[in-house]
N, C-alpha and C positions, 0 to 999 in steps of 0.2 A: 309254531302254533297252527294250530286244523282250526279253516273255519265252517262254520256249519253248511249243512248243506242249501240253504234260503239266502244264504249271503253270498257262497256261491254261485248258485244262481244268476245273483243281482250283478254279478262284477263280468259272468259270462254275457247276462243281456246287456249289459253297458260297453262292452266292446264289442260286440256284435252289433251294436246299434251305431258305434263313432265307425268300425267301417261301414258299413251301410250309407252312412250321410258323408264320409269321406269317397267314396265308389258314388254317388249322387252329384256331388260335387265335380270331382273328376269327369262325370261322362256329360254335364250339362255344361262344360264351360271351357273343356280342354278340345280347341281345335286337331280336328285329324287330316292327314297329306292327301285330302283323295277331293276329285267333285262329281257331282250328281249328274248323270243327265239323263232327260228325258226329252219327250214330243215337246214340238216348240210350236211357235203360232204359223200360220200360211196366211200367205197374202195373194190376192188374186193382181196378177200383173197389167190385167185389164181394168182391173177397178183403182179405189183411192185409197189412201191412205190420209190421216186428219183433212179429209176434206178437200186433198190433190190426187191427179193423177199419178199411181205407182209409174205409166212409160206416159210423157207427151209428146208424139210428133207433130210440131208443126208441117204442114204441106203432105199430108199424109192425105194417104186412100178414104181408108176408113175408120172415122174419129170415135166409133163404140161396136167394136167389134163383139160381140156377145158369147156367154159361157164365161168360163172360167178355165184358166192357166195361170195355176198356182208355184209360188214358189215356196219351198217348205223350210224348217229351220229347226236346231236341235235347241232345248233351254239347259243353260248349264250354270247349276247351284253350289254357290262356293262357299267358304267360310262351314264348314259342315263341323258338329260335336260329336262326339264321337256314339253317344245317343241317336243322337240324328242318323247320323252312317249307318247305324245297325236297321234302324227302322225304314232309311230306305234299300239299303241294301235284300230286306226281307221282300219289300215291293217288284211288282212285274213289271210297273211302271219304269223305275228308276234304274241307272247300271253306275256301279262308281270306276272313277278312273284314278289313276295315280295325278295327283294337282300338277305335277311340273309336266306333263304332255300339254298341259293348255297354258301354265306360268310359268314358263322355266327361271331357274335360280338366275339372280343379279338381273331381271328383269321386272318391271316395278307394272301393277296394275293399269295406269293410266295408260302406258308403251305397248302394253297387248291390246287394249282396246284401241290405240293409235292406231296398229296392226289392222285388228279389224276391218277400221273404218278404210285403208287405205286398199284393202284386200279389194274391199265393197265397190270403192271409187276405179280399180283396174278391171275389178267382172263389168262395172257399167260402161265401161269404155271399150273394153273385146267385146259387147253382147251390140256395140254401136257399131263397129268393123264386122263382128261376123253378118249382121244382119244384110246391111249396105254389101259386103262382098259375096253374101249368097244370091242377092238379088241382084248384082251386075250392078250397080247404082255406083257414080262418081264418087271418086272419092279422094279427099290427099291426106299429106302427114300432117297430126298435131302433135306439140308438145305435151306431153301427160307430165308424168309427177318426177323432179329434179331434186336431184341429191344433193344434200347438206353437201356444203363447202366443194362444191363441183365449180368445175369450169363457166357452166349455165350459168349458175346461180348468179340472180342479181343481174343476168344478160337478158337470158329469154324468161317469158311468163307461160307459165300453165294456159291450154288454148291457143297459145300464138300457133299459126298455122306455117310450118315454113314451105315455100317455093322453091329454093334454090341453096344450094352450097357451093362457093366459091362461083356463082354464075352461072353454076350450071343444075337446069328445075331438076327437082325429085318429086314424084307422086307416091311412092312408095315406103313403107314404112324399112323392106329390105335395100335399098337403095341408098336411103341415110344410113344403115347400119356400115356399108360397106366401104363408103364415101370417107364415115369417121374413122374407120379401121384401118382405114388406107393413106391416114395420115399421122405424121411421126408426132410422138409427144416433143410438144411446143410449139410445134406449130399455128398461125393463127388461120380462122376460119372465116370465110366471109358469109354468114347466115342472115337469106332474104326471108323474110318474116310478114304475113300478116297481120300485122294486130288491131281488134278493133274495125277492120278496114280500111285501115292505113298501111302501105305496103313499109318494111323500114330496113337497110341494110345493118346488121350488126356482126361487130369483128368478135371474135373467144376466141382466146388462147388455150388450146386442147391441153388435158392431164395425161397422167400416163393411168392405162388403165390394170386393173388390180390384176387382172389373168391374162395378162401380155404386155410384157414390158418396150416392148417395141410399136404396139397401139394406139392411136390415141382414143382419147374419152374425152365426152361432152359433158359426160352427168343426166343426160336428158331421156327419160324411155316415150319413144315413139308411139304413136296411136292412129289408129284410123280412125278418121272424119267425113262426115259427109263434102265433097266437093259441091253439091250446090244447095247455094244461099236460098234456097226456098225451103229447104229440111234443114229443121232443128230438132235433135230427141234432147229430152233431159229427163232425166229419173227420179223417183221421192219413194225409196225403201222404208222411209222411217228408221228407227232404232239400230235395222237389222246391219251386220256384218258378217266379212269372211268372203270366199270368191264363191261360194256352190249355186250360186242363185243364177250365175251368167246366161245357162241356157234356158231358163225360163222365161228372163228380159228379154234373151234375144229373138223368142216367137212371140212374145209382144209387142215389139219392134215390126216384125213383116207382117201380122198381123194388123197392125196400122200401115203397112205402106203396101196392101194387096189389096181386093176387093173382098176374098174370102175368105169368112171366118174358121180359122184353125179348129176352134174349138166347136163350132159349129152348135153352141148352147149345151155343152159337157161340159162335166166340172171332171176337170184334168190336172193332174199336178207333176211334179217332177223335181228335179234338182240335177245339177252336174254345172261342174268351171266347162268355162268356154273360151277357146283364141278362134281371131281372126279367120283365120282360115276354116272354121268349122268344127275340131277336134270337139268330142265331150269328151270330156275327165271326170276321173274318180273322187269322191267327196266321201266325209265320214257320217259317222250317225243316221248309214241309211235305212235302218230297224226302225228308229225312233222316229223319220221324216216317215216313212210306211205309216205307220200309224197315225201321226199327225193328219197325215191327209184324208186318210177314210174317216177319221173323225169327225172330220169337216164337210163329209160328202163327196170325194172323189171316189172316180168307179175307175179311173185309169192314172197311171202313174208311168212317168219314163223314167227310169231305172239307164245311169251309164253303164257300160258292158260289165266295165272293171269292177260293177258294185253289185253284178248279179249274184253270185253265188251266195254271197251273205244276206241280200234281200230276200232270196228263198226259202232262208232258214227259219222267217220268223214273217212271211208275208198276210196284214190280215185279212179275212173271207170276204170276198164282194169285190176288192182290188185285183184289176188285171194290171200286171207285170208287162211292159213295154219298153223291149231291150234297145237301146239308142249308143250309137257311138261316132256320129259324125252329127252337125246338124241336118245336112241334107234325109237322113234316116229318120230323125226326128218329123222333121215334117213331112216326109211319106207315108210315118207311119199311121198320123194324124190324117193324113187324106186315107187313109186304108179304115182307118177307124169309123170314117163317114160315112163309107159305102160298104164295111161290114165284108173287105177284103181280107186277107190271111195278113199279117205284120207279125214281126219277129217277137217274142217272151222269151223272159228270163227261162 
């Protein structure tokens, strides 16, 4: 049976219309494997955050050091429709990534922001040693963050400051590595402990540790501390996580315990992970932290070495490029910037 041509038609626009709203459906509701990121917020490491100081030193130089030394941040949009994807994907704004670079499989939401925050918690803790060790300032070992079902665990507390192993002091964070290394799984250990103020001896029975079976392990990763009881830093990031923000804590830090202001009333920004000893490291989404910050008013940004080439590629107008790879460079370069001396660029 031929049906006419009007009924045809009618049976063509009626399946063209169930895909249409089945294609509707699909792209408004079917999550796709990728996430968005763009410029994130910047926080000024001098100022506050809900109404605290982002760096508080007590016993510090100078308690408002002026300008701005920003630490920047990428925003990353998850849960994306596949709608969504296409429309930012078309944006300048947004770049998408494959989802399992930031969630990897068998790893549950909460675990990566755990991540995060613990990330967060070790940049504030190098950004407290590198500062204190650029500035030659006392210093001994704390206790930082102790491994589930470790040796420590349940022995020593987060903060406990230790003195001694088997009797004999240690100031140095390399000195307990070597100390623990250097004794045979199962061993016990006699750790002289600060806590609170109160000095305390306590025994652990070392594990064997995972990359030397002849090793032992505490469980415990070391940190440097101020040695004297007149400086206390402590930190108030807010929200933010990850390790990239370490070298910009850590010239908020000597900027409170110098007289002279780094930023000298610039709004300055940057990013890069920081240890102890001074090293700036490489950090991702530094396109996105570029932009973030001129957004916000920066006319100068430090850039780690290892992050020059790709900040190049997409640097925006007004922003100078200041190539950093030690802290020591960092803050010369910032003295260079005062007096309108030559300092290194990307």
């Amino acid at each position: 049976m031929r049906l006419n041509p009007s009924r045809r038609r009618l049976i063509t626009i009626g399946v063209a219309a169930v895909i249409l709203i089945a294609f509707v459906l699909l792209g408004s509701n079917v999550r796709v494997p990728y996430v968005a990121l763009s410029p994130g917020p910047t926080v000024n490491t001098l100022g506050e955050v809900d109404g605290k100081p982002v760096v508080s030193v007590t016993g510090g130089v100078d308690n408002d050091p002026s300008g701005n030394l920003n630490l920047t941040t990428v925003s990353l949009t998850d849960g994306l429709t596949l709608f969504q994807a296409l429309g930012l994907w078309f944006s300048s704004d947004y770049q998408l990534q494959p989802r399992e670079l930031y969630f990897p499989a068998g790893v549950s939401n909460e675990e990566v922001q755990q991540q995060n925050t613990a990330q967060m918690a070790s940049s504030e803790d190098n950004a407290t040693g590198a500062a204190l060790t650029y500035l030659q300032r006392p210093t001994a070992v704390g206790v930082g963050p102790i491994a589930d079902d470790s040796p420590a665990q349940g022995k020593l507390e987060v903060n406990d400051v230790i003195r001694a192993l088997d009797g004999q002091p240690v100031t140095t964070v390399e000195q307990v590595h070597e100390k623990i290394r250097g004794l045979a799984p199962g061993s016990t250990v006699a750790v002289t402990v600060d806590r609170n103020d109160t000095e305390q001896v306590i025994d652990v029975t070392l594990g064997t540790r995972p990359d030397d079976p002849k090793a032992g392990f505490l469980g415990v990763t070391p940190k440097v501390v101020s040695a004297d009881p007149n400086v206390t830093i402590t930190y108030n990031v807010g929200d933010i996580g990850g390790p990239s923000a370490g070298l910009m804590l850590t010239l908020a830090v000597i900027d409170h315990l110098t007289p002279d202001d780094l930023a000298d009333g610039r709004f300055i920004a940057g990013t890069g992970t920081i240890v102890p000893s001074g090293e700036v490291g490489q950090i991702g989404g530094i396109t996105h932290k570029l932009a973030a910050a001129r957004e916000a008013g920066a006319t100068s940004f430090l850039v780690p070495a290892a992050n020059c080439a790709e900040a190049k590629t997409d640097a925006p107008d007004g922003l100078e490029l200041i190539k950093v790879d030690t802290l020591t460079s960092a803050v010369d370069s910032l003295g260079a910037l005062k007096t309108g001396a030559p300092r290194p660029h990307c």
